[in-house]
C-alpha positions in Angstrom: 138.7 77.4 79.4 141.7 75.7 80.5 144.6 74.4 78.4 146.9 71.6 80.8 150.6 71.4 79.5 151.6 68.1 80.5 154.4 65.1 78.9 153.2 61.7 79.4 156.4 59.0 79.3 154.7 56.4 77.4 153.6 58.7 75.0 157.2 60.2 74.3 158.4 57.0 73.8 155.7 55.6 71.7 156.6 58.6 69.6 160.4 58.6 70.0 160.2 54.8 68.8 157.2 54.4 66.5 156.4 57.6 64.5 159.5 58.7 61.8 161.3 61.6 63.0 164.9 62.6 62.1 166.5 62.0 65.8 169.4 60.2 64.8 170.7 59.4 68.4 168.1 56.7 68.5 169.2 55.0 65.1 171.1 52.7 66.8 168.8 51.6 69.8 166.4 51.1 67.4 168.0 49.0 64.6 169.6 47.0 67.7 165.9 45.8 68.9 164.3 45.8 65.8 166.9 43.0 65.3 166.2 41.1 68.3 162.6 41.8 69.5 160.9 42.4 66.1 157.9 41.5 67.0 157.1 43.6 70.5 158.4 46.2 68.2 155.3 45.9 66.3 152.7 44.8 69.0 154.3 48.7 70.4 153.1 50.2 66.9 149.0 49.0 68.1 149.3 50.3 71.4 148.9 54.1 70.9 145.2 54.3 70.8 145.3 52.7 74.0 148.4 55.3 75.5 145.9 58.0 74.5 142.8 57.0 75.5 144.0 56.1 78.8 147.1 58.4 79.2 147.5 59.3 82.5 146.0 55.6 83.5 147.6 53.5 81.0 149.8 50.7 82.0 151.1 49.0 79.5 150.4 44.9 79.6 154.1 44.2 78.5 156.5 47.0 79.9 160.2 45.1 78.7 159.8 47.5 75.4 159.6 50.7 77.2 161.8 49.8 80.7 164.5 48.9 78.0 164.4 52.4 76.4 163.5 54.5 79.3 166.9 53.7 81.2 168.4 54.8 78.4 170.8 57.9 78.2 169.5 58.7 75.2 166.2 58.5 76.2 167.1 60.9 79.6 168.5 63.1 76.6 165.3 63.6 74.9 163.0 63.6 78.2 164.9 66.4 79.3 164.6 68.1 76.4 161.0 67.0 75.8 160.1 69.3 79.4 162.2 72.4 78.2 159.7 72.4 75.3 157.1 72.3 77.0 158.1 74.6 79.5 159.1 77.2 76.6 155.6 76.8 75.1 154.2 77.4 78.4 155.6 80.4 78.9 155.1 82.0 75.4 151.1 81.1 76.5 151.4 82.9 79.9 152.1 86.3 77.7 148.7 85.9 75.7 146.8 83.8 78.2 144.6 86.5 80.3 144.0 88.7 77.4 142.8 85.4 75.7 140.3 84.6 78.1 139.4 88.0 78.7 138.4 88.4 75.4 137.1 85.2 74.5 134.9 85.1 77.4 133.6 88.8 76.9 132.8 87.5 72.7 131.1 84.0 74.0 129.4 86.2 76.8 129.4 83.0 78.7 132.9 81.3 80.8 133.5 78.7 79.0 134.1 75.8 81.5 136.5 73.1 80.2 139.6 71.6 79.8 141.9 70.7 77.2 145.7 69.0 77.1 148.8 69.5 75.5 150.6 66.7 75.5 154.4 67.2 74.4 156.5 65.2 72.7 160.3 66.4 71.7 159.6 68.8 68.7 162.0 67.0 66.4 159.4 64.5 66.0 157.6 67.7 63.8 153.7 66.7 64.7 150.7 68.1 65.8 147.8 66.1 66.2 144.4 66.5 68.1 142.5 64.1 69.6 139.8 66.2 70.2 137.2 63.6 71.6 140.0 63.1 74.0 140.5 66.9 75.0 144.1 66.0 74.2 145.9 67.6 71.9 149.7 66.0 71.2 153.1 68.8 70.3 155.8 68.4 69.0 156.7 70.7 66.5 159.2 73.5 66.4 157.3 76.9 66.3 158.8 80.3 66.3 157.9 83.0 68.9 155.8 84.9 65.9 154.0 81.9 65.2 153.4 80.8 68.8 149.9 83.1 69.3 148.9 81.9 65.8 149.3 78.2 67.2 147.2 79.3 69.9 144.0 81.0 68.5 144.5 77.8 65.5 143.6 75.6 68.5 140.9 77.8 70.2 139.4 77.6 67.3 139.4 73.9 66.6 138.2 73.4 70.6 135.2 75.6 69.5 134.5 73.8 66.5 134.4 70.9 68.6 132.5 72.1 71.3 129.8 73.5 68.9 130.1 70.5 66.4 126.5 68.7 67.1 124.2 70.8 64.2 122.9 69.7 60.9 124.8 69.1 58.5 123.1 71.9 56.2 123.6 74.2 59.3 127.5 73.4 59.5 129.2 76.3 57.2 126.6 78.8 59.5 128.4 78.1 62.3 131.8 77.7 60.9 131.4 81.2 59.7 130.5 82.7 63.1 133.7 80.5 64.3 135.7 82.0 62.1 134.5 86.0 63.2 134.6 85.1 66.4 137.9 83.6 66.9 139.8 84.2 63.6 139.2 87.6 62.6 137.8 89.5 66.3 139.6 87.4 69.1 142.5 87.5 66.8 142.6 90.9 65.9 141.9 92.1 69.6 144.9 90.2 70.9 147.6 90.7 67.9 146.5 94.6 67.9 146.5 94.1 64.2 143.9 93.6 62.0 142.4 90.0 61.2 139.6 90.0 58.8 141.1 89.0 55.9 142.0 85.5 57.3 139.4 82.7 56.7 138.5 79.6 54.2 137.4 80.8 50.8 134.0 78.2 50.7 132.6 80.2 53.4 133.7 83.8 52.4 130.5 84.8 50.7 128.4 83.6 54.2 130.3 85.3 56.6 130.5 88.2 55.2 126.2 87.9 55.2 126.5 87.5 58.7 129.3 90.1 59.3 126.5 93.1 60.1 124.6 91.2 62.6 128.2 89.9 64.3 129.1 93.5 64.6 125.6 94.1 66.7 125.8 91.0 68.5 128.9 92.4 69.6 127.5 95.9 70.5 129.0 98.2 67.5 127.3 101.1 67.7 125.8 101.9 64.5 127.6 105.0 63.8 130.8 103.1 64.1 129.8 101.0 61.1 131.6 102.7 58.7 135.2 102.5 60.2 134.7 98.7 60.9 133.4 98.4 57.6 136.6 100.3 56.4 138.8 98.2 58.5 138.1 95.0 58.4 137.6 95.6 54.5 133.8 94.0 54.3 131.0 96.1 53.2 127.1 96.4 53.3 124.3 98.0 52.8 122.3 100.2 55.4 120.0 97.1 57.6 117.9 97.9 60.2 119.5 97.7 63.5 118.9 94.7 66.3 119.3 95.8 70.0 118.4 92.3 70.8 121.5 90.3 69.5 123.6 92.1 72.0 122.0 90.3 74.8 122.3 87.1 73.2 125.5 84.8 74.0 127.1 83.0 71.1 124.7 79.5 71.1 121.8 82.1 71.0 123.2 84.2 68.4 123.8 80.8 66.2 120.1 80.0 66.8 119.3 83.4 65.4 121.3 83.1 62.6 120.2 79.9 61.7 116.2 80.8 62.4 116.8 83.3 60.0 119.1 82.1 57.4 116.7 83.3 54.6 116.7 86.7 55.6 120.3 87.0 56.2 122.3 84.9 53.6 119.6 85.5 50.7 119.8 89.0 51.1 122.2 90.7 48.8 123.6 93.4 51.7 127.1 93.4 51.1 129.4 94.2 48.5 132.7 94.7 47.2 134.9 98.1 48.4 135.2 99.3 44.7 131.7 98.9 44.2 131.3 101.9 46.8 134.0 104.1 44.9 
């Protein structure tokens, strides 16, 4: 997987000028040609589909909006600024990024060949969106250095949910629930070096932790080690027979399985609560 860092001047400035931030430099450029050129001003407000869609491509039909603010100081101001984010953000991901796709690759047991964008905006503006059917997803939100590798597996894990978003709707919170071990609570935990298996949405608690004994084979945990993961990662189940075959599977196989066999595993009462053991 690949995850661009880029800034896009059209973009910036759609965002600068058209989404309510608290930049106060650019209260008076603003009020100024609101005054006199009220109506581009709102013809700029439609155009960001087409800035996004296009991005790299996109040429806008009527420029005098965005030639006017660009050779602005203030403008040059925020640019500048704008490319120190990114460039802090890209550094905080060169810390985590070969352990990420170390690990990620070694729990999808498969490379996982795409690519994604950040585009940055100046993180005054306090957003972030994705546009996932666009690979793009737009920054720009001031994030401390202890929530930086929180951002990141957040957005591994919506790519994924993306990437593995074509099942049936009754096969959704199956797949969600592997999602969440996967990236969540193992890819997490491996990379933060502290445990992350309390971390998930509460609707999909009670299936994940069904699926939690055959995750910890599809990964390869040896049988004997099932009692310190179990003590660990604070979920608990009964003795079930062991699979050596979900270890070869990859992750799409390892949904199939889990899905072919949803009777058996979520109808089974196998797990428990930790004081139920005491």
């Amino acid at each position: 997987m690949r995850l661009n860092f880029i800034t896009n001047k059209y973009l910036l400035m759609w965002y600068l000028l058209c989404r309510e931030n608290n930049i106060s430099k650019l209260d008076n450029f603003k009020t100024n040609f609101l005054s006199h050129y009220r109506k581009d001003y709102f013809l700029l407000i439609k155009e960001k589909d087409n800035i996004i869609s296009l991005l790299k491509d996109y040429i806008p039909d009527d420029d005098f909006i965005f030639n006017s603010f660009y050779n602005t100081e203030e403008y040059k101001k925020l640019e500048k600024e704008t490319n120190k984010y990114r460039i802090t953000m890209l550094e905080y991901y060169d810390n985590y990024q070969k352990s990420l796709k170390k690990e990620l690759t070694k729990l999808l047991k498969y490379d996982l060949n795409i690519n994604y964008s950040f585009c940055f905006v100046h993180e005054d503006i306090n957003i972030i969106e994705f546009y996932l059917k666009n690979k793009l997803i737009i920054l720009g939100k001031k994030l401390k250095e202890n929530e930086v590798l929180g951002f990141y597996i957040f957005t591994i894990y919506k790519i994924l949910a993306n990437e593995y978003k074509d099942y049936k709707p009754n096969e959704k919170d199956i797949v969600d629930a592997i999602l969440e071990l996967v990236i969540y609570n193992e890819l997490y935990t491996r990379i933060s070096g502290k445990n992350r298996y309390n971390t998930g949405k509460e609707n999909i608690k009670t299936i994940k932790d069904k699926i939690y004994p055959y995750f910890l084979m599809y990964m390869g945990v040896n049988a004997l080690e099932f009692d310190s993961r179990m003590s660990n990662d604070g979920i608990y189940f009964d003795d079930i027979k062991y699979d050596n075959n979900l270890k070869l599977m990859d992750l799409y196989s390892f949904i199939s399985f889990i899905i072919k066999n949803k009777h058996k595993v979520l109808e089974t009462n196998n797990t428990f609560k930790k004081e139920e053991i005491l």
